[in-house]
C-alpha positions as CSV (number, residue, x, y, z in Angstrom):
1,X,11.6,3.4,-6.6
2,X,10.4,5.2,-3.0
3,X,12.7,7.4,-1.9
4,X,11.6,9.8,1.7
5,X,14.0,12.0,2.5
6,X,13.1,14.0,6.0
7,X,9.5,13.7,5.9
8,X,7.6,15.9,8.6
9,X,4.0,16.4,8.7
10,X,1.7,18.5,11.5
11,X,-1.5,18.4,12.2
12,X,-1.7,21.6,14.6
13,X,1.0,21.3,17.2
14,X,1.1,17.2,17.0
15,X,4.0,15.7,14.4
16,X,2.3,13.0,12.8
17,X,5.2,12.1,10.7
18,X,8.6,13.3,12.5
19,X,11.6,13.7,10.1
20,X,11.0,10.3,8.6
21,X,13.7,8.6,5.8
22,X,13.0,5.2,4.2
23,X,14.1,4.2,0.2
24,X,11.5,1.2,-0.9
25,X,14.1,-0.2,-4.3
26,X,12.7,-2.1,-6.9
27,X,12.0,-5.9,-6.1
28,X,11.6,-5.0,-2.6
29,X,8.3,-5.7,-0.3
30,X,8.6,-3.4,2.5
31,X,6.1,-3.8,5.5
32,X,5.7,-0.1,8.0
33,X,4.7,-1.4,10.8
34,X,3.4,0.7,14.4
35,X,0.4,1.4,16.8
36,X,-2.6,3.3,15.6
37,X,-2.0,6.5,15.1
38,X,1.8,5.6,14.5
39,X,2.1,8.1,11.3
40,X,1.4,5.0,9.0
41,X,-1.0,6.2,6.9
42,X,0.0,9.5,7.0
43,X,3.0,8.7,5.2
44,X,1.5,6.6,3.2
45,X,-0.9,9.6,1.8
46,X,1.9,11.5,1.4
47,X,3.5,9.7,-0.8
48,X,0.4,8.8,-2.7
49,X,-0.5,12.7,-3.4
50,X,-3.0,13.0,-1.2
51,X,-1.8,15.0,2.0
52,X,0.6,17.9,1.4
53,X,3.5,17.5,3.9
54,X,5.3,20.4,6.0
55,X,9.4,19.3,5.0
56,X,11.3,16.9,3.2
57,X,10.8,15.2,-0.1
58,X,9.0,12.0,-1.8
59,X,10.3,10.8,-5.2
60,X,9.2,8.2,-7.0
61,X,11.3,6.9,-9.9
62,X,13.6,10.0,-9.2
63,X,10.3,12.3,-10.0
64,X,9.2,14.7,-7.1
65,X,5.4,13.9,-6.5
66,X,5.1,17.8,-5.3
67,X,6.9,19.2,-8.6
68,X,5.0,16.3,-11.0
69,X,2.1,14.5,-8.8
70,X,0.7,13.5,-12.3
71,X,3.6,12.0,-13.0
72,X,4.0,10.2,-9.9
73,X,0.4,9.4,-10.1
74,X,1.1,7.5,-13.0
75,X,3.2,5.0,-11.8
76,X,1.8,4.1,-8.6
77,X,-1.5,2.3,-6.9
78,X,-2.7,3.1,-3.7
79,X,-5.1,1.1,-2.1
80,X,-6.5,2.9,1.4
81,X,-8.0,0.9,4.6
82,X,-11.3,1.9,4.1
83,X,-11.6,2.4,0.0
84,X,-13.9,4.4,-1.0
85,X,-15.5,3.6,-4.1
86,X,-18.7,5.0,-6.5
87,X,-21.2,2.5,-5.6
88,X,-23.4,3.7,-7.2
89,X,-21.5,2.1,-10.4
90,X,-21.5,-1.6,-11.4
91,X,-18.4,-3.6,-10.9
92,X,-17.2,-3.4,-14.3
93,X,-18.2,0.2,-14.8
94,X,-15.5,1.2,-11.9
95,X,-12.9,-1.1,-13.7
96,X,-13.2,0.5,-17.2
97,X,-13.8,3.9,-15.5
98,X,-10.4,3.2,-13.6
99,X,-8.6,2.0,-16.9
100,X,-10.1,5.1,-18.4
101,X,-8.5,7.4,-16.6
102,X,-4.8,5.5,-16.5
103,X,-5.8,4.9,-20.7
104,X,-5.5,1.5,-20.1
105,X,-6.1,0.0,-23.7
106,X,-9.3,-2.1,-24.3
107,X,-7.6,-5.0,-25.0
108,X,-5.3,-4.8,-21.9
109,X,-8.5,-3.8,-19.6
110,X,-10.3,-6.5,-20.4
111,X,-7.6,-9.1,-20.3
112,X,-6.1,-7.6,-16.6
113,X,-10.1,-7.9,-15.6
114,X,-11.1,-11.1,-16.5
115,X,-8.2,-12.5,-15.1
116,X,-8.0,-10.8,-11.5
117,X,-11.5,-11.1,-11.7
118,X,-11.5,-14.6,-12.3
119,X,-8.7,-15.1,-9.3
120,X,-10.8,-13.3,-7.3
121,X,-14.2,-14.6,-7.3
122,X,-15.4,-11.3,-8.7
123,X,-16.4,-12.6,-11.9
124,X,-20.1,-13.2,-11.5
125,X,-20.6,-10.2,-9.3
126,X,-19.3,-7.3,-11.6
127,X,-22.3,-6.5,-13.2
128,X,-24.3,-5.8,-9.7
129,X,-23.8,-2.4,-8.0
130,X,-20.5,-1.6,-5.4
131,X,-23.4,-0.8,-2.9
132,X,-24.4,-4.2,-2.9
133,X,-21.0,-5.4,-2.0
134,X,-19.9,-6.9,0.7
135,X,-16.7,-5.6,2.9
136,X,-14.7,-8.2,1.1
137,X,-15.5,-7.9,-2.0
138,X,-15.0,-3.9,-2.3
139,X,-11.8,-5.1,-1.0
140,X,-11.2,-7.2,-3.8
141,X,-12.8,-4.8,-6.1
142,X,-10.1,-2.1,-5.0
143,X,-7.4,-4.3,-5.7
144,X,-7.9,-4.7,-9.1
145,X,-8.5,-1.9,-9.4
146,X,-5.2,-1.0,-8.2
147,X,-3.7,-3.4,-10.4
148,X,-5.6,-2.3,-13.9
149,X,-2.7,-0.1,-15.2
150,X,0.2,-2.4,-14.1
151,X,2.0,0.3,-11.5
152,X,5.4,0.0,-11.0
153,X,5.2,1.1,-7.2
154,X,2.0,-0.2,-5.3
155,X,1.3,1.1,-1.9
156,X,-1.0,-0.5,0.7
157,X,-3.2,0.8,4.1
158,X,-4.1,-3.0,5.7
159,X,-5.0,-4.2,2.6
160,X,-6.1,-7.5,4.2
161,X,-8.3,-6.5,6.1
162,X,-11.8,-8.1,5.3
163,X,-10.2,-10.5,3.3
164,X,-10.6,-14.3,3.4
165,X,-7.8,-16.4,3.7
166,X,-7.9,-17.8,0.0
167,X,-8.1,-13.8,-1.1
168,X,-5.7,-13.1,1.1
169,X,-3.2,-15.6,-0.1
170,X,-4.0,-14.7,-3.7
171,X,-3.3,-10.9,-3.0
172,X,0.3,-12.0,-1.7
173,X,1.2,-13.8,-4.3
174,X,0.2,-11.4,-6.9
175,X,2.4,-8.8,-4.4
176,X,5.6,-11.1,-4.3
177,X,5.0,-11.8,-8.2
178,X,4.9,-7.9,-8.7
179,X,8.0,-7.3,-7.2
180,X,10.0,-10.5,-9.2
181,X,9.1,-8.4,-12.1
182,X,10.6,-5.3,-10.9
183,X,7.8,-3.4,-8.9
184,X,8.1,-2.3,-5.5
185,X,5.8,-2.6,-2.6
186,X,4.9,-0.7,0.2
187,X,2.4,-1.3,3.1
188,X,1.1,-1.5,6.6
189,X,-0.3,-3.8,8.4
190,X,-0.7,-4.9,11.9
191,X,-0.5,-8.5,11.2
192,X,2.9,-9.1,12.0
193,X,3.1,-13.3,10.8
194,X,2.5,-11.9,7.9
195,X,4.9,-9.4,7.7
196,X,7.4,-11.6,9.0
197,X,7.2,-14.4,6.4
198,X,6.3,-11.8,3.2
199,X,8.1,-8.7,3.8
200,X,12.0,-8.2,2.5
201,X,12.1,-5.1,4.6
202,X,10.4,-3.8,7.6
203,X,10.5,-0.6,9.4
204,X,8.7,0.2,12.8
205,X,7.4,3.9,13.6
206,X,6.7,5.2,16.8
207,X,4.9,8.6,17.4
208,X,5.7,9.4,14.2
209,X,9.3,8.6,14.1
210,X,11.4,5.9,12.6
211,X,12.4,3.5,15.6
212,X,13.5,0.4,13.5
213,X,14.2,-0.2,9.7
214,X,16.1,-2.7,7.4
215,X,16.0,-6.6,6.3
216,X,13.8,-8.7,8.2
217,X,16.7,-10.7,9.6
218,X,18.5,-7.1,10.2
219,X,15.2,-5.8,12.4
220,X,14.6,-9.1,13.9
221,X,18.0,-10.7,14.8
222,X,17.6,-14.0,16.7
223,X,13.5,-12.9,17.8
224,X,10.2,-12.7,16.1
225,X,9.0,-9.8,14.6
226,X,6.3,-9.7,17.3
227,X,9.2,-9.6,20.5
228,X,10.7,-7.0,18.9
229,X,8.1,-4.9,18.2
230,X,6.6,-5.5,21.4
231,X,10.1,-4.1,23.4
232,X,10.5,-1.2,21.0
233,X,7.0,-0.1,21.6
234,X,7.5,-0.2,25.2
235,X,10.5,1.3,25.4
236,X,10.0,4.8,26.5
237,X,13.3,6.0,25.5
238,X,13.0,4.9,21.7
């Protein structure tokens, strides 16, 4: 689904990403775990499109994003930390402008929105204006969003972060119900109970290089998630 083969990126003399390879295959959740300022969301970009990288190569589905990012584009959903959305729109007028551009058809759109929206809370609230949103709720907003045009690969910056718990447990069952049906996830966070009890795989990045990767029970042995990140991140010589 995700394949990163060698990924480098530089920002001025500083390797944000070091020579970094992780394949994400369908039906997996894989959590990318590390400090701020790890590479996270730098790779993360990348693979999304957004940030041109220096060496190696993203595929998604077998397509290059640099030789087809349109492509690539189609068949994936990024949700950032921070999303950024036109508040000066109303709820529903960033879904259907959203499904627009994925030509979503009406029928689909407003089936996929009354239902997330429902889940969600959202319902009642999609005819006010983003700016009037709360944290949470451009959260939420951003997620379906994200899910509108049913992406086989779905990648995630913290996504729950300003969530509540009850949205928060939503949004993980909708991720492990995603990936029964054949998607792929991908996503940091720094919440590492969580990662421990959703994630399939995990990998752990360190000054932008790969330091850990593989099945939870492969990464974690006979420790929590939280002991071993805590002695790889303090071991100099990782």
């Amino acid at each position: 689904m995700l394949q990163i083969e060698h990924l480098t990126k530089t920002y001025g003399e500083k390797k944000a990403v070091n020579d970094l390879s992780l394949h994400i295959r369908p039906g997996e959740i894989y959590g990318f775990i590390g400090h701020n300022g790890a590479g996270k969301t730098t790779t993360l970009k990348s693979c999304a499109g957004i940030l041109a990288f220096d060496q190696g190569t993203i595929r998604i589905s077998g397509t290059s994003v640099t030789d087809d990012p349109i492509a690539c584009k189609r068949l994936l959903a990024y949700i950032p930390d921070n999303p950024d959305l036109y508040e000066f729109l109303s709820g529903i007028k960033y879904l259907n402008f959203i499904a627009d551009i994925f030509e979503v058809p009406k029928d689909a759109r407003e089936q996929r929105i009354a239902r997330y929206a429902d889940q969600f809370g959202l319902t009642a609230d999609l005819a006010q204006p983003i700016s009037a949103y709360s944290h949470g709720m451009k959260q939420k907003l951003a997620v379906i969003a994200a899910l509108i045009h049913e992406p086989r690969l779905i990648m995630m910056d913290e996504p729950f972060v300003g969530l509540d718990p009850s949205a928060a447990h939503l949004l993980k069952t909708i991720m492990r119900e995603h990936c029964d049906r054949g998607g792929a996830i991908f996503f940091s966070t720094h919440v590492l109970e969580v990662a421990e009890k959703l994630c399939d795989k995990v990998a752990i990045i360190k000054q932008g290089r790969l330091i850990a990767s593989g099945t939870m029970d492969e990464v974690r042995g006979d420790q929590s998630l939280e002991e071993v990140f805590l002695e790889l991140e303090g071991d100099g010589n990782a």
